[in-house]
N, C-alpha and C positions, 0 to 999 in steps of 0.2 A: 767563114774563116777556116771553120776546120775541113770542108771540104779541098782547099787549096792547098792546104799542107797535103791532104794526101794524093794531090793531082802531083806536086812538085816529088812526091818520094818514089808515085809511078812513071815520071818520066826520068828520076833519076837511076830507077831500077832494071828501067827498059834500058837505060842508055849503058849502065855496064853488063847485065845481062847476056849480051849478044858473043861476049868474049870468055876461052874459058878459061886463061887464066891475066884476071884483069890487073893492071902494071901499079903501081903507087901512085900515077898519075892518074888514070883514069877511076881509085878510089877517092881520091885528092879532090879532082871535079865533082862528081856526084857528092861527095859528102859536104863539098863547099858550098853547091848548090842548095844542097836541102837545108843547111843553117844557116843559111846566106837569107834564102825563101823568108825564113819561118823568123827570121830577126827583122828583114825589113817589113815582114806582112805586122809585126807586134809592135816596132818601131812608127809607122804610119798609119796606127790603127785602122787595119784592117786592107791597106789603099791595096788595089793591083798594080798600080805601078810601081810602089814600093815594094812589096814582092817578087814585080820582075827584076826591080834591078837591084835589090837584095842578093836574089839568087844568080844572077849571072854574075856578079862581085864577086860572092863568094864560089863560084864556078872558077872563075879566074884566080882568084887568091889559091883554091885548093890543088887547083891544075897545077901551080908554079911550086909551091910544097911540093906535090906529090912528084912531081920532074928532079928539085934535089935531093929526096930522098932516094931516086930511080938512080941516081947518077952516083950515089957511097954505095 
């Protein structure tokens, strides 16, 4: 279990990593991803499927926050 959390924070770090100054949106994803990850990985005790789609929920949830925050 705890391996997966830190799979999900290394690809959420690789993924804004690459830019050097990363937008509200692209915080927004990564950080939805990773509590997104880590709620459905505790919420499905333990499932990888709940994981994944933990984490791309909350990838999408943080992507759309981080896009209205981009836009005030």
């Amino acid at each position: 279990m705890r391996t997966m959390h830190y799979a999900i924070l290394a690809l959420a770090l690789l993924a804004t990593g690459c830019s050097h100054h990363p937008s509200r949106q692209d915080i927004g994803t990564a950080t939805g991803a990773v509590v997104g990850g880590i709620v459905g990985n505790s919420v499905t005790g333990g499932s990888t499927a709940g994981t994944v789609v933990g984490a791309g929920a909350g990838a999408l949830l943080g992507s759309d926050i981080g896009k209205k925050l981009d836009r005030k």
